[in-house]
N, CA and C atoms as an extended XYZ file, in Angstrom:
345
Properties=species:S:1:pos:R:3:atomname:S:1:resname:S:1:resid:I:1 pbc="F F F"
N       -28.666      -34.284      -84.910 N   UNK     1
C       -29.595      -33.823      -85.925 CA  UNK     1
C       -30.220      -35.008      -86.659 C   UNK     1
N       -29.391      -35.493      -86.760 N   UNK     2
C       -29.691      -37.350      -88.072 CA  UNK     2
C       -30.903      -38.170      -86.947 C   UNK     2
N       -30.672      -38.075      -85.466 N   UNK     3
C       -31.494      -38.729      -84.688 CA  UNK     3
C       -33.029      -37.659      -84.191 C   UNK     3
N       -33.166      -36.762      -84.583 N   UNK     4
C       -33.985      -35.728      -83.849 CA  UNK     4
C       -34.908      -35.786      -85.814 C   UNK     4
N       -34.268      -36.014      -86.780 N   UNK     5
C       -34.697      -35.976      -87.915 CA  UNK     5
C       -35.564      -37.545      -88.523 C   UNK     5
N       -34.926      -38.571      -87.884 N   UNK     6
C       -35.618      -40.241      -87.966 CA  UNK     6
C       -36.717      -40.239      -86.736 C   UNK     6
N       -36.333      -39.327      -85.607 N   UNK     7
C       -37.778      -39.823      -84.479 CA  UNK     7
C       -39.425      -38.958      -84.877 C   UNK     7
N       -38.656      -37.921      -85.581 N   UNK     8
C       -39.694      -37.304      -86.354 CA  UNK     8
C       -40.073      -38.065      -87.415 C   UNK     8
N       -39.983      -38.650      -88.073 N   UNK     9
C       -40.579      -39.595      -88.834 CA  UNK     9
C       -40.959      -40.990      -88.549 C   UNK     9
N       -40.221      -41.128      -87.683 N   UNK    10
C       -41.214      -42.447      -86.778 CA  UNK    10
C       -42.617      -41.595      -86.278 C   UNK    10
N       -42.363      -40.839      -85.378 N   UNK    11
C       -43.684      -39.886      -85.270 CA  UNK    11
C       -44.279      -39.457      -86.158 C   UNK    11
N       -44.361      -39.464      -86.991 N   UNK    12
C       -45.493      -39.397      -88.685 CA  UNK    12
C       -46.032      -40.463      -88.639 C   UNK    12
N       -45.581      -41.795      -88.313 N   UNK    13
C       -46.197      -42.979      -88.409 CA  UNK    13
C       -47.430      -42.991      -87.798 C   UNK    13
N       -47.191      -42.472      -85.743 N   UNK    14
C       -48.491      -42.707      -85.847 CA  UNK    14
C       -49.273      -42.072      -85.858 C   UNK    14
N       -50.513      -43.037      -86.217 N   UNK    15
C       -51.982      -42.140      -86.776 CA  UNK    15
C       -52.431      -41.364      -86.203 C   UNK    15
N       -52.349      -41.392      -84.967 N   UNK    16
C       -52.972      -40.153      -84.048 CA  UNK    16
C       -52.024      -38.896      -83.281 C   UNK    16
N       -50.625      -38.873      -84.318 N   UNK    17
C       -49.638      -37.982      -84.242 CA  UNK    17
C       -49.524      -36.551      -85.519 C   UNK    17
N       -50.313      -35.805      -84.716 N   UNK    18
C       -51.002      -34.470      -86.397 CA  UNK    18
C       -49.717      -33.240      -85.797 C   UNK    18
N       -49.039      -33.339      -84.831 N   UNK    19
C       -48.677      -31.878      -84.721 CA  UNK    19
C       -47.284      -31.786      -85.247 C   UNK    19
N       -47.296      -31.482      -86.382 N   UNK    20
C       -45.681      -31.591      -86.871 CA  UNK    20
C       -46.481      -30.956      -88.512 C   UNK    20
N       -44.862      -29.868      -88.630 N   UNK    21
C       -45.337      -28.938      -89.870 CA  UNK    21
C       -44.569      -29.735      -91.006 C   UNK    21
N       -45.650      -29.876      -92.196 N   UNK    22
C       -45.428      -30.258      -93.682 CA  UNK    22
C       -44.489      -29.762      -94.201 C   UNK    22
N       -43.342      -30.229      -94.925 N   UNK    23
C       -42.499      -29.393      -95.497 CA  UNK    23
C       -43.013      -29.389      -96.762 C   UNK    23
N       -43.815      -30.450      -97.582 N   UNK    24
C       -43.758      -29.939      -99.138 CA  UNK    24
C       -45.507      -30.398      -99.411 C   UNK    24
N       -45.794      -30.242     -100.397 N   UNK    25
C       -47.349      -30.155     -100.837 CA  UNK    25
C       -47.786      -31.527     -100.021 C   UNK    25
N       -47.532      -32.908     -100.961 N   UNK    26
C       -48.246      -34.150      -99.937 CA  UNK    26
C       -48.103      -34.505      -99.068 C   UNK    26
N       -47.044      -34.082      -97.741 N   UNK    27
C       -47.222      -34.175      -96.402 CA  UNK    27
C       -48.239      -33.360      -96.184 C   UNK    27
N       -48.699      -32.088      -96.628 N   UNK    28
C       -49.793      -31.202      -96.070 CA  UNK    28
C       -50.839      -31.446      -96.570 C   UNK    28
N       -50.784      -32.572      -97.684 N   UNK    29
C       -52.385      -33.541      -98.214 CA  UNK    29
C       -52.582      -34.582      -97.160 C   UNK    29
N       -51.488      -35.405      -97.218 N   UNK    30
C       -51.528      -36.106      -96.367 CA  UNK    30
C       -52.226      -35.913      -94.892 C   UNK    30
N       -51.411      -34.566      -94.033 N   UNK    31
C       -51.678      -34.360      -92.519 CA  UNK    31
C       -53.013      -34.288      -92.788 C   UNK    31
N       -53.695      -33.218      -93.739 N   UNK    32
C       -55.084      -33.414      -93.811 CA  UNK    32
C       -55.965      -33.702      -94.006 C   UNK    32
N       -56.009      -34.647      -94.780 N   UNK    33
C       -56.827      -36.258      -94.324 CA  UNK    33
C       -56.614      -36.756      -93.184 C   UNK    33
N       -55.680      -36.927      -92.552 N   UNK    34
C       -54.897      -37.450      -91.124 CA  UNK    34
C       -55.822      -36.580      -90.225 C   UNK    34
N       -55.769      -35.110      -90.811 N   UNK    35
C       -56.310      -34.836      -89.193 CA  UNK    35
C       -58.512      -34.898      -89.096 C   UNK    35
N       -58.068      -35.011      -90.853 N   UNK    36
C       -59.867      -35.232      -91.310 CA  UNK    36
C       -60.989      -36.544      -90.294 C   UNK    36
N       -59.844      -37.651      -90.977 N   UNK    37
C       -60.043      -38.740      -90.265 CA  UNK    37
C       -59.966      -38.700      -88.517 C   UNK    37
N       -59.484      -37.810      -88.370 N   UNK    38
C       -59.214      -37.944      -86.321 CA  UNK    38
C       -60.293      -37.063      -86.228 C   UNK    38
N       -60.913      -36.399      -86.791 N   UNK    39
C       -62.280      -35.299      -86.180 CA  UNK    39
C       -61.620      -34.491      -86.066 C   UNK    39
N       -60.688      -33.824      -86.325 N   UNK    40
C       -59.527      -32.678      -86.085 CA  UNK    40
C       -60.134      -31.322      -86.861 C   UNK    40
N       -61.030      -31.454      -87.902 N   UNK    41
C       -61.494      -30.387      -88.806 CA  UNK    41
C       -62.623      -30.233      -88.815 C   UNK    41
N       -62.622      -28.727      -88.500 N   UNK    42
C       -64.591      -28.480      -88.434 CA  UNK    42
C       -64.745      -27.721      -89.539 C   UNK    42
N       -65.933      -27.508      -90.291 N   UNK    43
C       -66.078      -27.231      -91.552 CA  UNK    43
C       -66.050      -25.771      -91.702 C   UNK    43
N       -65.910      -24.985      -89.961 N   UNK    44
C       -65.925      -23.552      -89.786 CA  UNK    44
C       -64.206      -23.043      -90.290 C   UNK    44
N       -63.503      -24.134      -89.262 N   UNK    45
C       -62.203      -24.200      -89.426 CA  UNK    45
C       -61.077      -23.978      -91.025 C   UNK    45
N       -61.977      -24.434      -91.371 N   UNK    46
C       -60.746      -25.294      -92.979 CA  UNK    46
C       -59.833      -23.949      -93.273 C   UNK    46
N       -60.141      -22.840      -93.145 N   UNK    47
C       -59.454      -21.886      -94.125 CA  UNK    47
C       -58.103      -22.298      -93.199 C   UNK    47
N       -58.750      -22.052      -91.275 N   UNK    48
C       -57.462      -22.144      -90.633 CA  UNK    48
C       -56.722      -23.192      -90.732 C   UNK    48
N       -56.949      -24.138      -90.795 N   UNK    49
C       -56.690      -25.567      -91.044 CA  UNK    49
C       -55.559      -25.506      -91.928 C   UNK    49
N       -55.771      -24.637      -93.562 N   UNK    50
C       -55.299      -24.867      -94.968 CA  UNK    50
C       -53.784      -23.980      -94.384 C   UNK    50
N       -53.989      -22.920      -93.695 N   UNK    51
C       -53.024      -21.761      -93.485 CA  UNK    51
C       -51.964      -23.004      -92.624 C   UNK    51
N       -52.622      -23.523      -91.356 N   UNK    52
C       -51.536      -24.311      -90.726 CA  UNK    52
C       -50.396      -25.080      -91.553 C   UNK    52
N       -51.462      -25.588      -92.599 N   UNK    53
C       -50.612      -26.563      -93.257 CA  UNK    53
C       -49.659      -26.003      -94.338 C   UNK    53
N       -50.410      -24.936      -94.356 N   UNK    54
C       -49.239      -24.558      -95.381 CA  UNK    54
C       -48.168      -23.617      -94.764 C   UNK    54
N       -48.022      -23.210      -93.475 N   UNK    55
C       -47.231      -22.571      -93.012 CA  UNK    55
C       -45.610      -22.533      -93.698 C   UNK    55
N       -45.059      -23.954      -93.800 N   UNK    56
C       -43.755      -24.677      -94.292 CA  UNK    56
C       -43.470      -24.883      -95.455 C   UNK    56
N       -44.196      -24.345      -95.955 N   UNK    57
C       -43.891      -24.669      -97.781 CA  UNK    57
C       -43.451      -23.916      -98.065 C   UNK    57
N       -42.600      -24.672      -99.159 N   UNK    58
C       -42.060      -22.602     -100.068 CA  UNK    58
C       -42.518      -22.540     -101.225 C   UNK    58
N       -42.533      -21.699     -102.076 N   UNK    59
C       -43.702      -20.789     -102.682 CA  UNK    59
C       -43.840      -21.926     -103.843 C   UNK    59
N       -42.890      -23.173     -104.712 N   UNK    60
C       -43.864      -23.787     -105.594 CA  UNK    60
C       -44.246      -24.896     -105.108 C   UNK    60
N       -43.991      -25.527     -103.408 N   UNK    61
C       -44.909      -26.477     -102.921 CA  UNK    61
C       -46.651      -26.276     -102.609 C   UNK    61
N       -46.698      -24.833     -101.899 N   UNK    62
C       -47.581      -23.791     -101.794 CA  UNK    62
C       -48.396      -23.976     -103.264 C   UNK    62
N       -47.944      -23.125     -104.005 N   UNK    63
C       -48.797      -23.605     -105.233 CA  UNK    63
C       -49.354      -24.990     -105.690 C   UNK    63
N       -48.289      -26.398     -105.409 N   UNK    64
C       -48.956      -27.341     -105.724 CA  UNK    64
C       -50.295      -27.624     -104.870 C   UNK    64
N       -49.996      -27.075     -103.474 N   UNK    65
C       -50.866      -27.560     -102.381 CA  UNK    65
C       -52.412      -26.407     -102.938 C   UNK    65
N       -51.735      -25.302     -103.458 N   UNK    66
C       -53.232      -24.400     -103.238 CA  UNK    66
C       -53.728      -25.168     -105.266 C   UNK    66
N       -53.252      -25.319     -105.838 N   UNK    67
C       -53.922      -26.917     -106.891 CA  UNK    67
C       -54.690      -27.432     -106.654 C   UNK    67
N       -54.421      -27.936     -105.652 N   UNK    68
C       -55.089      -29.495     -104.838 CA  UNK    68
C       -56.265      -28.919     -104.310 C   UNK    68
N       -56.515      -28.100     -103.321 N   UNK    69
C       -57.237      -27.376     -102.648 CA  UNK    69
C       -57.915      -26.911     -103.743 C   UNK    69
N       -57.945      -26.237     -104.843 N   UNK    70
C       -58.919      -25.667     -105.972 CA  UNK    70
C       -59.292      -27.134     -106.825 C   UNK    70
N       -58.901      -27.804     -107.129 N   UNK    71
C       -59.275      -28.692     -107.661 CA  UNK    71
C       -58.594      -30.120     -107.215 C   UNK    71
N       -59.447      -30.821     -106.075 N   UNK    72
C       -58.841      -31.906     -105.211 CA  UNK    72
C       -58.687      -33.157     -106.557 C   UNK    72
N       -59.538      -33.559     -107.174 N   UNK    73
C       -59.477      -34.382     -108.250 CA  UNK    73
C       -59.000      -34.160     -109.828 C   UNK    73
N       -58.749      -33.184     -109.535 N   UNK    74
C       -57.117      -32.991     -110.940 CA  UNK    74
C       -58.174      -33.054     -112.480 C   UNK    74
N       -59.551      -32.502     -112.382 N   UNK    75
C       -60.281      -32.510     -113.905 CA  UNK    75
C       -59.912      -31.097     -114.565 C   UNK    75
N       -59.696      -32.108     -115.303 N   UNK    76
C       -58.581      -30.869     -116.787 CA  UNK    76
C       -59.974      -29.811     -117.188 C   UNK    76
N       -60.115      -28.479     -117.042 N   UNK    77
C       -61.187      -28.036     -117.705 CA  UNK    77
C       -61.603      -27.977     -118.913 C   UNK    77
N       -62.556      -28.175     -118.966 N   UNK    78
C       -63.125      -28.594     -120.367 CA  UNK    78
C       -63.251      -29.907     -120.493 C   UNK    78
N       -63.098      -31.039     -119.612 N   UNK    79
C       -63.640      -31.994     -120.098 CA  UNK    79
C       -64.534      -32.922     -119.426 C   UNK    79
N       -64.660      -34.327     -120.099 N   UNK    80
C       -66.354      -34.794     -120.116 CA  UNK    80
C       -66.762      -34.752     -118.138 C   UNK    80
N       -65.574      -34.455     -117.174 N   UNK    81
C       -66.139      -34.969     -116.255 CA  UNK    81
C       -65.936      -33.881     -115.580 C   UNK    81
N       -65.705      -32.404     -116.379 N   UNK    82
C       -65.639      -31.028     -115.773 CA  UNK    82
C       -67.414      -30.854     -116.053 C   UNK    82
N       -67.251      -29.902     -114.782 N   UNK    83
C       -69.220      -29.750     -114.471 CA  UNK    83
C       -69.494      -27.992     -115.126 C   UNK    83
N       -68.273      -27.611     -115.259 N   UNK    84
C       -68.077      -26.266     -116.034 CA  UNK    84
C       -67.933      -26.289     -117.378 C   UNK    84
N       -68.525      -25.672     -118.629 N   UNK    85
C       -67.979      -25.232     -119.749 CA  UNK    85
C       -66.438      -24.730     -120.346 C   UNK    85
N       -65.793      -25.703     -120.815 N   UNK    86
C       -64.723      -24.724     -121.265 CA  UNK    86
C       -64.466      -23.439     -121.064 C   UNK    86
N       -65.476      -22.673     -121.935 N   UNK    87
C       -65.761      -20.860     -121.968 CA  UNK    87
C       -66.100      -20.611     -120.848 C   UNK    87
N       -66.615      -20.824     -120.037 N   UNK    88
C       -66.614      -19.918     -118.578 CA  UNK    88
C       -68.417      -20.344     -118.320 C   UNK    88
N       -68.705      -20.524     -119.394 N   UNK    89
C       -70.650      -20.125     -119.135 CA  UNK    89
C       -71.297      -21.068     -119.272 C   UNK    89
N       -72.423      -21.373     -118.661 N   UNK    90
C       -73.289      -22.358     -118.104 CA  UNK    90
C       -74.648      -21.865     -119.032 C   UNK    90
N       -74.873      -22.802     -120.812 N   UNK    91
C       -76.066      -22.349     -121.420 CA  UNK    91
C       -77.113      -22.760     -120.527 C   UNK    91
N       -78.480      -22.385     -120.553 N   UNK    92
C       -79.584      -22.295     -119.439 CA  UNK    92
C       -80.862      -21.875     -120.749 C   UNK    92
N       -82.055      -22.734     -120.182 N   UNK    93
C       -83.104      -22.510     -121.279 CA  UNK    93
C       -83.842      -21.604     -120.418 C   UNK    93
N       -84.295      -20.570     -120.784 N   UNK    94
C       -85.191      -19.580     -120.566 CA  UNK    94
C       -84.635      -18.638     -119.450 C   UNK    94
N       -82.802      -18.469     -119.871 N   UNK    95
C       -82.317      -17.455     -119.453 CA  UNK    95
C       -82.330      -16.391     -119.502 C   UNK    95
N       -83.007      -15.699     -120.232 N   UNK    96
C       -83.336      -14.702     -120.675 CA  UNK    96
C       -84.944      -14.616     -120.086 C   UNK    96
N       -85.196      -13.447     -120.033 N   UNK    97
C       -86.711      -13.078     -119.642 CA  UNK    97
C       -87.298      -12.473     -120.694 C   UNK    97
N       -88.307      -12.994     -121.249 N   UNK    98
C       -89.398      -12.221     -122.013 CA  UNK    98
C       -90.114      -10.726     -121.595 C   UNK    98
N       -90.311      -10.467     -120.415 N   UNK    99
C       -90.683       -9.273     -120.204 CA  UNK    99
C       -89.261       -8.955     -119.017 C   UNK    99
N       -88.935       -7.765     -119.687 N   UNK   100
C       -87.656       -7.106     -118.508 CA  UNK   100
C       -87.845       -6.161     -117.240 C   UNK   100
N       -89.414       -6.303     -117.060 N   UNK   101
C       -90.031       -5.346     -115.982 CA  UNK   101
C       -90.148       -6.139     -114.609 C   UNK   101
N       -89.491       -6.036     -113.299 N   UNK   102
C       -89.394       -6.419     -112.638 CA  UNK   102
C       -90.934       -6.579     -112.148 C   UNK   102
N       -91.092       -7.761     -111.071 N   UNK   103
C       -92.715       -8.068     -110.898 CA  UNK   103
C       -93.147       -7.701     -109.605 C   UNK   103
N       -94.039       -6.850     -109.786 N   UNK   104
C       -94.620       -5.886     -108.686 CA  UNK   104
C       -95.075       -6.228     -107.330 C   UNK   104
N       -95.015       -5.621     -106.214 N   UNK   105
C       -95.632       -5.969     -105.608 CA  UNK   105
C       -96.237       -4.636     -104.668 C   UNK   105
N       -97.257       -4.951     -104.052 N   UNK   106
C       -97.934       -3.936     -103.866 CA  UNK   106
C       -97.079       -3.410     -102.209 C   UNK   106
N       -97.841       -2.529     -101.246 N   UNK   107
C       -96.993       -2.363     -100.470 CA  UNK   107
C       -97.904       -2.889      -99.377 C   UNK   107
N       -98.608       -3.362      -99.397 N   UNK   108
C       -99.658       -4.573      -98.360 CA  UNK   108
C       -98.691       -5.804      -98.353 C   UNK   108
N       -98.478       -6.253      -99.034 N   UNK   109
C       -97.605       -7.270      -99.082 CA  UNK   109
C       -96.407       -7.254      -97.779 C   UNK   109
N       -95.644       -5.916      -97.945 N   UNK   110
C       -94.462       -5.662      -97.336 CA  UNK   110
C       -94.509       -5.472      -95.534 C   UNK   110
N       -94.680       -6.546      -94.779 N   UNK   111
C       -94.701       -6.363      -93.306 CA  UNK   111
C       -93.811       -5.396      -92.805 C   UNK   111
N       -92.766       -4.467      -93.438 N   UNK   112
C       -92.223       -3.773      -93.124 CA  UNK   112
C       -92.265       -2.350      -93.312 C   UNK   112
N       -93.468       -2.289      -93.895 N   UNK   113
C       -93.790       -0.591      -94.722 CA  UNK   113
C       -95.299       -0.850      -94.545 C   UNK   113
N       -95.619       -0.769      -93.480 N   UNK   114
C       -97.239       -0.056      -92.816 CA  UNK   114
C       -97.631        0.647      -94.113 C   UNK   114
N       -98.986        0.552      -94.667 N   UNK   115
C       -99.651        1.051      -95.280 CA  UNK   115
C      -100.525        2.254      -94.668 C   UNK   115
């Protein structure tokens, strides 16, 4: 077991060695950058990608890892280098509409409704 447990971690070493399951949150940061960097991840992929990696975790590594994944750079909300408002809401000038009547259009317009 002690020898089947060190060749597996020699095999982490190398770089182009991705198939081995994460046991706790930063091995499964880690593998995925690892497998980022090898072309291993297509941008269709990631959800499957996130599930692989987290297969091995137990439920508060899981949480650290799904952290990371919601917020990869750790900005505390609410502050100067959060792109969100504290409160939830994004003020906006001329959010509001002056007239609330949606703007017409005739049915010539509509290539899909023959006049």
């Amino acid at each position: 077991m002690l020898v089947r447990i060190q060749m597996e971690e020699i095999k982490k070493l190398d770089p182009s060695y991705t198939d081995w399951i994460p046991k706790n949150a930063v091995e499964a940061i880690g593998l995925f950058y690892k497998k980022k960097e090898l072309g291993q991840i297509k941008w269709d992929d990631v959800d499957i990608t996130f599930r692989e990696l987290a297969r091995g975790l137990d439920q508060s590594e899981f949480n650290t890892f799904v952290r990371w994944i919601t917020n990869p750079s750790c900005v505390e909300v609410g502050s100067e280098t959060d792109c969100f408002p504290a409160n939830g809401f994004v003020e906006r000038e001329n959010s509001v509409r002056t007239d609330q009547t949606p703007p017409s259009r005739s049915l010539q317009e509509d290539e899909k409704c023959p006049v």
